[in-house]
Structure formats: structure tokens, C-alpha cells
N, C-alpha and C positions, 0 to 999 in steps of 0.2 A: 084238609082237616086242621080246622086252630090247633093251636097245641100253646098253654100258658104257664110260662114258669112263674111260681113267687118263690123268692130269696127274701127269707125273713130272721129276724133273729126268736129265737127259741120264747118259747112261753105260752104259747098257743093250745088251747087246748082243741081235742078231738070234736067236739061240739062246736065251735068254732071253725074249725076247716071245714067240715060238714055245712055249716050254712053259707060258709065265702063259695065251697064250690057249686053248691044249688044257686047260687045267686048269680056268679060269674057267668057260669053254665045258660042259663035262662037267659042273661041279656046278649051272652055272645051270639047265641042259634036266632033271637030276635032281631036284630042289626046284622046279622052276617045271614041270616036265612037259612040257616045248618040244624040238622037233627043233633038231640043231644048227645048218640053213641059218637058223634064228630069229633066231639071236643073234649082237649085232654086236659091236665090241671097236674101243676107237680108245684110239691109243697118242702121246703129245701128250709131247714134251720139252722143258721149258718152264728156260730158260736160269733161275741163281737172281738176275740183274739184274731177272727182268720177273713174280718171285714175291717176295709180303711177308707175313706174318704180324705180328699186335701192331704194327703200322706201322712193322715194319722190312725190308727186302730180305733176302734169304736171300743174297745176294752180302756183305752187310756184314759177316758172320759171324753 
């Protein structure tokens, strides 16, 4: 079973996750051969305080 996490920061609306997951959804079962009950999708909003890259916070600018 795929199973997809997105880590993203906040702002997304509900219409928006709704068409990234039909879409995800559809090309993974197409390139993997998998029914759509397969494949999972998690949607993680991840405030930019408690994300860092190069050891800086994405809150610092």
C-alpha cells in the first residue's frame, strides 16, 4: 500500500487538499498499478516555528 506524507506549512485550503489528493491518488495507482482504496495521503501543517533548514527556522525569515 503507498502511503504519502506532505509536510507543509499552513495555509492550504480544504479545496486544495481535496484536488492534490485526487491527483496524487490517480497518478500513484497509474505508475504503481494500485487501486485507489491503496493509497494513503496525510496532510501535516507544520507551523514555520517548529521547521528549519541550514539551521535556521523558517519563522526567522
Amino acid at each position: 500500500m503507498p502511503h504519502v506524507r506532505i509536510d507543509w506549512f499552513p495555509g492550504r485550503t480544504i479545496e486544495q487538499k481535496r484536488e492534490l489528493a485526487a491527483a496524487l491518488t490517480r497518478e500513484i495507482c497509474r505508475i504503481g498499478r494500485c487501486e485507489p482504496d491503496a493509497v494513503g495521503l496525510v496532510f501535516t501543517d507544520v507551523e514555520k516555528e517548529s521547521w528549519s533548514r541550514g539551521g535556521k527556522l523558517f519563522a526567522d525569515g
